[in-house]
DRENBAMI-276724 format. One record per residue: residue in one letter; x, y, z of N, C-alpha, C in turn. Coordinates in steps of 0.1 Angstrom, whole numbers, plus 5000, padded with zeros to 4 digits. Layout:
BEGIN
guti;nc1;nc2;nc3;cac1;cac2;cac3;cc1;cc2;cc3
A;X;Y;Z;X;Y;Z;X;Y;Z
...
END
This chain:
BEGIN
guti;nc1;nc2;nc3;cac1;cac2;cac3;cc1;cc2;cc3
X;4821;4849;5094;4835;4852;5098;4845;4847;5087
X;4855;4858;5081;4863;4851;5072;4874;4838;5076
X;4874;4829;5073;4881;4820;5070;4898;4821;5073
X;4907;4822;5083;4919;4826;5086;4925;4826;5074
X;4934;4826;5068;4946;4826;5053;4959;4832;5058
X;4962;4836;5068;4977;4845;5076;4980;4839;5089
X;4991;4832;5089;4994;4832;5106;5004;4836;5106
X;5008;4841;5117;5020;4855;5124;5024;4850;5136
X;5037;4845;5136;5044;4838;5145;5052;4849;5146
X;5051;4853;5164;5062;4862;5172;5063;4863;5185
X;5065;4870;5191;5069;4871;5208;5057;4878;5212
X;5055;4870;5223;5044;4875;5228;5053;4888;5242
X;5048;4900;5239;5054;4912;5247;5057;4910;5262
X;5041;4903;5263;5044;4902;5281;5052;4892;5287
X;5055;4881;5280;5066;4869;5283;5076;4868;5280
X;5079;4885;5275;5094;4887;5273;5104;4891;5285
X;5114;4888;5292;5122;4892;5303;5124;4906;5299
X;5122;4913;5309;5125;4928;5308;5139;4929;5317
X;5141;4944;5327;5130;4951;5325;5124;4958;5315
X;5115;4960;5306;5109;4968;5297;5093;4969;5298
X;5088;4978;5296;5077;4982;5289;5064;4978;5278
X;5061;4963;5279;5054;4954;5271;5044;4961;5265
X;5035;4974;5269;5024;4979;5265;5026;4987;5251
X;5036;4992;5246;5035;4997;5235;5037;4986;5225
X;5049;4976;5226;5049;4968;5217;5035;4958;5212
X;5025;4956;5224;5016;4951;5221;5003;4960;5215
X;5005;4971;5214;4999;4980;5211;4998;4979;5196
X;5014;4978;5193;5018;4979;5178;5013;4965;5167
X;5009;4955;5179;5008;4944;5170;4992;4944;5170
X;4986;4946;5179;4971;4949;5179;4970;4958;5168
X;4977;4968;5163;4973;4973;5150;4972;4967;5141
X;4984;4962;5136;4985;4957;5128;4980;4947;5124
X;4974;4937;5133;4966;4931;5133;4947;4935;5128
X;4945;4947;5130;4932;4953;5129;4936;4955;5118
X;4942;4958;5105;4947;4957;5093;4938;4945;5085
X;4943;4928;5090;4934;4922;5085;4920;4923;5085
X;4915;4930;5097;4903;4932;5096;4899;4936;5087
X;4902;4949;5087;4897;4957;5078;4893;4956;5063
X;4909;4946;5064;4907;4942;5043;4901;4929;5042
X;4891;4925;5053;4886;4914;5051;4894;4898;5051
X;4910;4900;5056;4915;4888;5054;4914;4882;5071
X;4914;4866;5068;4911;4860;5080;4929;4861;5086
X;4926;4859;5099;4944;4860;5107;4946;4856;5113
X;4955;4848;5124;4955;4842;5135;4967;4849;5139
X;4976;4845;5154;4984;4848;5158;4988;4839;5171
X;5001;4833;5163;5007;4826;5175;5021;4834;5181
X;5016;4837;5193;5024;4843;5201;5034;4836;5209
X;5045;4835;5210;5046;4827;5221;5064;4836;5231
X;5058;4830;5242;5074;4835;5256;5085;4829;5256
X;5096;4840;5261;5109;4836;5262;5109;4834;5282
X;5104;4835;5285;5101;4833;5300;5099;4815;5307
X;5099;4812;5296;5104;4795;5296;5088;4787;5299
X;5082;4796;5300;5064;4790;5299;5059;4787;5287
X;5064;4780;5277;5063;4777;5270;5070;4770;5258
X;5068;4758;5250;5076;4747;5248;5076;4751;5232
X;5084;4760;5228;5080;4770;5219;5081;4762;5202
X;5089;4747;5206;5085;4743;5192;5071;4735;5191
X;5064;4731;5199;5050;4721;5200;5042;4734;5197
X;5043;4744;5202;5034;4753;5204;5031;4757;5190
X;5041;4764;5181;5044;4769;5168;5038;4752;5159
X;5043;4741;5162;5039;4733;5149;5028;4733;5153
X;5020;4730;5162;5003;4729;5167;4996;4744;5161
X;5002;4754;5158;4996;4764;5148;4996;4761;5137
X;5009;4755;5127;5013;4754;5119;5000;4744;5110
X;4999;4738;5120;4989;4721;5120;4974;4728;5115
X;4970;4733;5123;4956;4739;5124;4952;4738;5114
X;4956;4743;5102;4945;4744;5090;4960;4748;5078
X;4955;4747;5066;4964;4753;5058;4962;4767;5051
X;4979;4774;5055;4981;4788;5055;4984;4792;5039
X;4980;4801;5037;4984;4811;5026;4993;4814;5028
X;4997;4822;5040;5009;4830;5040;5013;4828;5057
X;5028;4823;5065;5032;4826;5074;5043;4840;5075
X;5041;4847;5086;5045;4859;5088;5055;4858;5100
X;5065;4859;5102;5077;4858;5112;5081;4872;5112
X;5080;4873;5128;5078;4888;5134;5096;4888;5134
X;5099;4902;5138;5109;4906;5138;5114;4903;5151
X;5108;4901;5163;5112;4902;5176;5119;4885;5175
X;5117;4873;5168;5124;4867;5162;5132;4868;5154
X;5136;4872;5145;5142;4876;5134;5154;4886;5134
X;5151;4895;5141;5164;4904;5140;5167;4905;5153
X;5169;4894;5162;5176;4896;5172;5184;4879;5173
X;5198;4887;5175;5209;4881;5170;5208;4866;5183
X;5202;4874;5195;5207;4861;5202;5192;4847;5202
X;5181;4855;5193;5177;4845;5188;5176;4836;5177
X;5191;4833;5173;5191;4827;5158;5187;4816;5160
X;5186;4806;5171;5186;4790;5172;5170;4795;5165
X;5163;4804;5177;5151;4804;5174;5142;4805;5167
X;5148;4812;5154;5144;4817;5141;5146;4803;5133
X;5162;4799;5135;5161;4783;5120;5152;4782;5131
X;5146;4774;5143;5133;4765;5144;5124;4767;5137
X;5119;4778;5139;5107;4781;5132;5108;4781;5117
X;5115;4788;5110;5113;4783;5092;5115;4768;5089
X;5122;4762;5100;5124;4747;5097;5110;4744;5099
X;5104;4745;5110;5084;4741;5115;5083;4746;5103
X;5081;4758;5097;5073;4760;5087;5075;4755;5074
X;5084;4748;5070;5092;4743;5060;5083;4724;5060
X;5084;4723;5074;5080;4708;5070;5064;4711;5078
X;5056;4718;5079;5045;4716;5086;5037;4722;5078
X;5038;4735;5067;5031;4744;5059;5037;4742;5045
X;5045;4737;5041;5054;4740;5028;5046;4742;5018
X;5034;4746;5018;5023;4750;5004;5026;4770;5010
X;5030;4774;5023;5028;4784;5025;5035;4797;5022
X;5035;4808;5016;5046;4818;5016;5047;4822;5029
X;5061;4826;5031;5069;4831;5042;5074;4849;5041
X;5068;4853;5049;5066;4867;5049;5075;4873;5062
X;5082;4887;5061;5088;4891;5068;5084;4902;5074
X;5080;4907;5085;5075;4924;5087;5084;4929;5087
X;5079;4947;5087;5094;4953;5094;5090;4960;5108
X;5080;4958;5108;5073;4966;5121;5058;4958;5124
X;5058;4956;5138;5046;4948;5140;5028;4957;5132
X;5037;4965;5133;5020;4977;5127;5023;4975;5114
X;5036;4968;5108;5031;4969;5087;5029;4950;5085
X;5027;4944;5095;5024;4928;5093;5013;4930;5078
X;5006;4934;5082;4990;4930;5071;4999;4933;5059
X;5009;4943;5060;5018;4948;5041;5021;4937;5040
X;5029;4933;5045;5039;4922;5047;5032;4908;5041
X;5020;4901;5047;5016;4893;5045;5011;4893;5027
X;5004;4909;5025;4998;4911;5014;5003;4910;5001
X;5016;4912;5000;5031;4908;4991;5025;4895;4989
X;5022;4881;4994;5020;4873;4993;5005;4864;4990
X;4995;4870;4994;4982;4870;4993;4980;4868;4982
X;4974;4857;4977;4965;4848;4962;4960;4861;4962
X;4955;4860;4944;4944;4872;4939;4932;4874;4942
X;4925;4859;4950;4916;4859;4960;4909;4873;4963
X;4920;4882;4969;4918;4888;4980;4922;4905;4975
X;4923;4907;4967;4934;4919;4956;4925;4930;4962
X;4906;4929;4959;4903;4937;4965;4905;4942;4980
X;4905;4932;4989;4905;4931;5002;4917;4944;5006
X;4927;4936;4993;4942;4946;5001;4940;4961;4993
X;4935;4962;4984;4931;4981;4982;4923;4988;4996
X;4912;4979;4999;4903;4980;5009;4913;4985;5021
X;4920;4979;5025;4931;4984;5036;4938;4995;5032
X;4938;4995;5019;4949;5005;5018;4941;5020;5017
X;4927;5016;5014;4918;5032;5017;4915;5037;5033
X;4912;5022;5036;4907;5025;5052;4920;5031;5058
X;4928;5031;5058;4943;5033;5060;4943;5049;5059
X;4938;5058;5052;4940;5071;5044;4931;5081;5052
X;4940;5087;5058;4932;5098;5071;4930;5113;5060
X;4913;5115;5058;4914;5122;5051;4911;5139;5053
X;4920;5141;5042;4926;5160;5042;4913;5172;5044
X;4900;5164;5038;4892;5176;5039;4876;5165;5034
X;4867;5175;5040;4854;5167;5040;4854;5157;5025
X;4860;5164;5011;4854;5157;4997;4863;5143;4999
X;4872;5146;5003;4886;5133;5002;4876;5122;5016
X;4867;5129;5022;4861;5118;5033;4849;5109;5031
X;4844;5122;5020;4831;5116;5007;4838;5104;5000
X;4850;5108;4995;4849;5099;4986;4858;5083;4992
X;4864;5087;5003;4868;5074;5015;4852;5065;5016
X;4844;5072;5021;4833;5064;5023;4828;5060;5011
X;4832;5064;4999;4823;5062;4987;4830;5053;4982
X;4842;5049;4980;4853;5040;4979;4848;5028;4990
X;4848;5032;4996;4849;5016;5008;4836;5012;5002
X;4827;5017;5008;4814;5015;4998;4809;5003;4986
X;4819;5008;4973;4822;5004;4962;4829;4991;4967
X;4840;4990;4974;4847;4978;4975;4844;4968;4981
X;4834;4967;4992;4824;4962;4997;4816;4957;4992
X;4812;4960;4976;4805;4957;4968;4807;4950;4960
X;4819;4947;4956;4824;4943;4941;4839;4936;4943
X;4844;4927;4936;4857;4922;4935;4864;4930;4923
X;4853;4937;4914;4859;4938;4898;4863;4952;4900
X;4873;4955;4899;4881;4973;4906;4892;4971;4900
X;4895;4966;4889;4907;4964;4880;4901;4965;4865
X;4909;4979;4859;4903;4975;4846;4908;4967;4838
X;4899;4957;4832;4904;4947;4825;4902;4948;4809
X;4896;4955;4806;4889;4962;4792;4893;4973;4784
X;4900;4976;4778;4902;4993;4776;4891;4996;4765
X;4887;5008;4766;4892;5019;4773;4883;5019;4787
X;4875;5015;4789;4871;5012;4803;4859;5008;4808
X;4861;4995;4807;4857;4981;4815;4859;4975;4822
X;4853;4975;4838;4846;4979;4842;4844;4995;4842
X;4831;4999;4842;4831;5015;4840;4839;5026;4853
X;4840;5015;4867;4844;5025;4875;4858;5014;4878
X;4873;5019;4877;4882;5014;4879;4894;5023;4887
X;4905;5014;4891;4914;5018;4902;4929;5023;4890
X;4931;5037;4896;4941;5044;4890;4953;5048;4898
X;4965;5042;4898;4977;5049;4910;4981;5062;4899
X;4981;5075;4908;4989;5088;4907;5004;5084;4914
X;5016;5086;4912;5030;5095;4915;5033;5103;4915
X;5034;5109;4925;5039;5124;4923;5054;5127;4924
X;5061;5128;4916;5073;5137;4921;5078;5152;4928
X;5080;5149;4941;5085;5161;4945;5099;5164;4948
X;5106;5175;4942;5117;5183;4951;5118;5182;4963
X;5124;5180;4972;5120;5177;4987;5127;5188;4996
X;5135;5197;4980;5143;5209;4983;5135;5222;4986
X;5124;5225;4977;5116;5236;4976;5102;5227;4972
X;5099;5219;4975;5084;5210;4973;5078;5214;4957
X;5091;5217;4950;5086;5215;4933;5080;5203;4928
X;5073;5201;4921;5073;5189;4909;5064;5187;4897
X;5066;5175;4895;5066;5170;4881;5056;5167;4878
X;5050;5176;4867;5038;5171;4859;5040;5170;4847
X;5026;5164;4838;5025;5159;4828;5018;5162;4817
X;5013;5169;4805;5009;5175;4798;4999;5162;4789
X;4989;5156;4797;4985;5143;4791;4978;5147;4782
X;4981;5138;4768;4979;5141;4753;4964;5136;4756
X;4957;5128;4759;4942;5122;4763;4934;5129;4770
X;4939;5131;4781;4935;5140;4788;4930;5153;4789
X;4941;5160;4779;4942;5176;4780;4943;5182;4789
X;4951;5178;4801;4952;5183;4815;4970;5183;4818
X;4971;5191;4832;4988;5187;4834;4983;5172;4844
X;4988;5162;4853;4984;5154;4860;4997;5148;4863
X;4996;5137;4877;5007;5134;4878;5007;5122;4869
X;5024;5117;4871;5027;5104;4861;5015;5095;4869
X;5013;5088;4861;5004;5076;4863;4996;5066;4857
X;4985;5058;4858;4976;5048;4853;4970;5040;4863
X;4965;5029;4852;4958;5020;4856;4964;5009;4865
X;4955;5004;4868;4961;4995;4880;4958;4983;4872
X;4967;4975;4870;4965;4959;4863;4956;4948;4870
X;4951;4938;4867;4942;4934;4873;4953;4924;4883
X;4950;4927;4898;4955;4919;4907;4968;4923;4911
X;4975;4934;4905;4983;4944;4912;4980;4947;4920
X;4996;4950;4929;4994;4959;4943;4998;4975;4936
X;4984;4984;4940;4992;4996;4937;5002;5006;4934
X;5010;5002;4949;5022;5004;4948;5031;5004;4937
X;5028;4989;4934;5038;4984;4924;5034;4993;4907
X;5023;4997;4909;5021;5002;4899;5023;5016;4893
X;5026;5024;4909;5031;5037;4907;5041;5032;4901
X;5054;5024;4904;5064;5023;4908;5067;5022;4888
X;5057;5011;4885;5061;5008;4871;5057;5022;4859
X;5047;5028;4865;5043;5037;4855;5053;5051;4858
X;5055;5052;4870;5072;5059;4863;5080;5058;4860
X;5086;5046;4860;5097;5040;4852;5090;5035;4836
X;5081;5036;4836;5077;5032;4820;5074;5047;4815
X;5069;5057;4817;5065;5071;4814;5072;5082;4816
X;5087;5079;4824;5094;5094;4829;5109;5084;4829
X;5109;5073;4833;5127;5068;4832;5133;5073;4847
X;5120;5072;4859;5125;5076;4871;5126;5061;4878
X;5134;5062;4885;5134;5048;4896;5125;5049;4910
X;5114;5042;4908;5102;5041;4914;5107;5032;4933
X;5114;5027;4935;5119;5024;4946;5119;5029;4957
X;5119;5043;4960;5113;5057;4966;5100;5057;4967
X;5091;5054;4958;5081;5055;4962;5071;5053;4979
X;5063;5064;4979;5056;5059;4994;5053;5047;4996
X;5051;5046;5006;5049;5031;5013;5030;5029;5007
X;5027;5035;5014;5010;5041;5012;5007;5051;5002
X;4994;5053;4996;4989;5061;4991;4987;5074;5004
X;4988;5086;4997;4985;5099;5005;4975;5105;5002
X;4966;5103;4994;4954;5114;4987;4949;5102;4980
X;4933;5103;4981;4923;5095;4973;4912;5103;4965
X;4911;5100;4956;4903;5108;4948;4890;5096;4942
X;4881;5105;4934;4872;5094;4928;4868;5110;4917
X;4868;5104;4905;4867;5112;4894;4863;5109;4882
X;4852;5115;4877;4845;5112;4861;4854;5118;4849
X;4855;5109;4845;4873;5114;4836;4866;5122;4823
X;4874;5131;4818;4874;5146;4809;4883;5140;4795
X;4882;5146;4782;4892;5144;4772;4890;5135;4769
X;4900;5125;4758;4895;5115;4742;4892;5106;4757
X;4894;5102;4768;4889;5089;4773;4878;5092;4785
X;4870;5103;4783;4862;5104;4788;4852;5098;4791
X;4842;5096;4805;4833;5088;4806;4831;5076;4815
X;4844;5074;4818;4842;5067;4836;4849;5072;4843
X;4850;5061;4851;4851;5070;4867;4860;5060;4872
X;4872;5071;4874;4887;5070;4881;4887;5067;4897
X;4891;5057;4901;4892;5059;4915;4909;5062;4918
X;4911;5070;4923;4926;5074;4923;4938;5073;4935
X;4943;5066;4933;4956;5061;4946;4965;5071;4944
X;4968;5083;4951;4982;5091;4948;4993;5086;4957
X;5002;5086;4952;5017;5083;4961;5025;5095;4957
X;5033;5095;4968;5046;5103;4965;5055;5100;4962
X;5069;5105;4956;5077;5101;4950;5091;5115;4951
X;5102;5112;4960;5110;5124;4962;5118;5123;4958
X;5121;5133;4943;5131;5131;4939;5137;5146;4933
X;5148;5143;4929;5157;5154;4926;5154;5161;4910
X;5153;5173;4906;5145;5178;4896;5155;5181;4884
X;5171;5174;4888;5183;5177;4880;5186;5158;4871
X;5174;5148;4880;5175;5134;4876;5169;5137;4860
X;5177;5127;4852;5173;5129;4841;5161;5119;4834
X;5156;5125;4829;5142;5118;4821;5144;5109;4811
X;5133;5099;4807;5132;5092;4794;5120;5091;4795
X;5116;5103;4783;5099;5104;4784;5092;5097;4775
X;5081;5091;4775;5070;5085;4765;5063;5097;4761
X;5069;5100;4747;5066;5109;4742;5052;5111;4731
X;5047;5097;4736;5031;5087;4725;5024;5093;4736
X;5025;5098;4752;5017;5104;4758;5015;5115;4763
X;5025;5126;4762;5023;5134;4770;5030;5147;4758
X;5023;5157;4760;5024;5167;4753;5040;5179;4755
X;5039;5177;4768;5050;5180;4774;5052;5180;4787
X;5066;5173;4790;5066;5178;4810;5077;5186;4816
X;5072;5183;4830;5079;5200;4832;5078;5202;4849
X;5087;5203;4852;5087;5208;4867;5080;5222;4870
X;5073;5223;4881;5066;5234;4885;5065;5236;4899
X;5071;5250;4900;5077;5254;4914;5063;5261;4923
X;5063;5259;4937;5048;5260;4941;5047;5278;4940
X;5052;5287;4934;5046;5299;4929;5040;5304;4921
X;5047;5291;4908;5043;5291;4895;5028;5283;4895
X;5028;5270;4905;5014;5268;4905;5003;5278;4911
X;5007;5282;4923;4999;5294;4927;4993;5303;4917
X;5001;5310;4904;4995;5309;4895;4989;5308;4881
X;4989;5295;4885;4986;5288;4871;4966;5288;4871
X;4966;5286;4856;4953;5280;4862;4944;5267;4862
X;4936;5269;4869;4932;5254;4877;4926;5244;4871
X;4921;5252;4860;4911;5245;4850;4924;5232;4845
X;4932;5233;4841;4940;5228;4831;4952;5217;4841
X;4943;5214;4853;4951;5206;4861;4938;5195;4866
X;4939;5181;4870;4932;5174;4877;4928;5184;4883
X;4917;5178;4885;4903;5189;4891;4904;5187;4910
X;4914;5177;4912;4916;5178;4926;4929;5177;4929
X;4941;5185;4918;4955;5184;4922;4959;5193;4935
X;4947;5206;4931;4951;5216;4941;4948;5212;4956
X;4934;5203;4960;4932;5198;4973;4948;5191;4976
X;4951;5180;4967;4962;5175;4973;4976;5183;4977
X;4978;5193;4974;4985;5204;4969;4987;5202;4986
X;4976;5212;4989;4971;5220;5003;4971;5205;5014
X;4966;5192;5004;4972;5181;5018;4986;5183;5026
X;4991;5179;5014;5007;5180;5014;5012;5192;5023
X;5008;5201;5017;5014;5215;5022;5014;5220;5033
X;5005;5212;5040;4993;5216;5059;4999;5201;5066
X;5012;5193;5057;5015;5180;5064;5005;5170;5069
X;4994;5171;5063;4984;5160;5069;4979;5150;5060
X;4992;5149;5055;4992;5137;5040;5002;5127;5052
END
């Protein structure tokens, strides 16, 4: 059993004064909770009632006490409700003098806790949090389910999923895709990669101990001059691919994100990489030919396009 590293201090649904409906909100935190699971991080959860069954500051420091946290997570059902403000300083004050080695994490929704906490998670764990982020990815068509299981697989296996070596060391490493779309006519932006010899989206390597995310976010602002802040929450499309052209020879595991943006925003291209780019409207890809695109741009295409991204 992994070793706890998260505790998540919030209202417990059923010992809230209604009248209301406690089964969906506890629904929402049970997910979110199964999140840790998944990426292998240990979690606890102190719950606690506004129903007066409970002596809510002993309760919270007797969590606090238990063992030392990596990261405390303070639910929203504290937090953004105005007439619990006493309630909220309590608790960062508990956490302030009973954890103070801990980061303090904020959700925004009881089902994105595990994001929330992950922002803050030692490098410990870096694989753990990709791990979540695949299991997460409901996939578009049997090869994208191949390579879900062939991913989890791999990550299950290994901590080293960051290339650390160029041109590529470890031989199999983690790559975030961005996609820019029109959100007017589902146009967008590709890239004429000088290495490659392919169009593809903006993108790279994943740094060692980066959150993906963050890395869409940086390699469009370093390769196009777009503001990555927009980017998806989650990856939409996972790929696993034996790479083609001058850097041929391992094997890409691929995080796609989306990215909605307007096709009149102006560029600042890295012009050391890419041959040329170019917006492409979905008639013009219809057709184009296929050869001369990621070998699995068109599956993603058709995710997108059937909404089951």
């Amino acid at each position: 059993m992994t070793d706890p590293r998260v505790l998540v201090i919030g209202l417990d649904p059923y010992r809230v004064p209604g009248p209301w409906d406690p089964a969906p909100m506890a629904e929402q935190i049970e997910a979110g909770m199964a999140r840790f699971a998944e990426a292998g991080v240990g979690a606890e959860t102190c719950l606690v009632g506004l129903d007066g069954s409970d002596d809510i500051g002993a309760v919270v420091a007797a969590a606090l006490v238990r063992r030392s946290w990596e990261v405390v997570v303070v639910g929203g059902g504290i937090r953004k409700n105005e007439e619990q403000v006493k309630l909220f300083e309590l608790v960062i004050n508990l956490v302030r003098r009973h954890a103070a080695g801990a980061a303090i994490a904020f959700n925004s929704t009881p089902s994105g806790t595990f994001e929330a906490a992950a922002r803050w998670l030692g490098p410990r764990n870096s694989a753990g949090v990709v791990r979540a982020l695949v299991a997460g990815i409901e996939p578009g068509d049997d090869v994208e389910a191949a390579h879900r299981e062939q991913t989890l697989e791999w990550l299950g296996q290994t901590e080293d999923v960051f290339r650390r070596v160029k041109p590529a060391t470890p031989d199999q490493h983690l790559v975030s895709y961005v996609v820019p779309v029109d959100p007017r006519d589902g146009a967008i932006l590709l890239v004429d990669h000088v290495n490659a010899g392919l169009w593809l989206p903006p993108g790279g390597h994943v740094e060692p101990d980066e959150d993906p995310r963050l890395t869409a976010q940086r390699e469009i602002a370093e390769e196009l001059g777009l503001d990555g802040s927009g980017v998806s929450r989650e990856p939409v499309f996972l790929t696993v691919t034996r790479t083609v052209g001058m850097d041929s020879g391992h094997t890409d595991v691929s995080l796609w994100y989306v990215l909605p943006c307007d096709r009149e925003q102006a560029l600042v291209v890295d012009e050391g990489e890419f041959h040329q780019v170019r917006w492409w409207s979905r008639a013009e890809l219809a057709d184009a030919d296929p050869g001369r695109f990621d070998p699995h741009f068109f599956r993603f295409l058709t995710k997108v396009s059937t909404g089951s991204a």
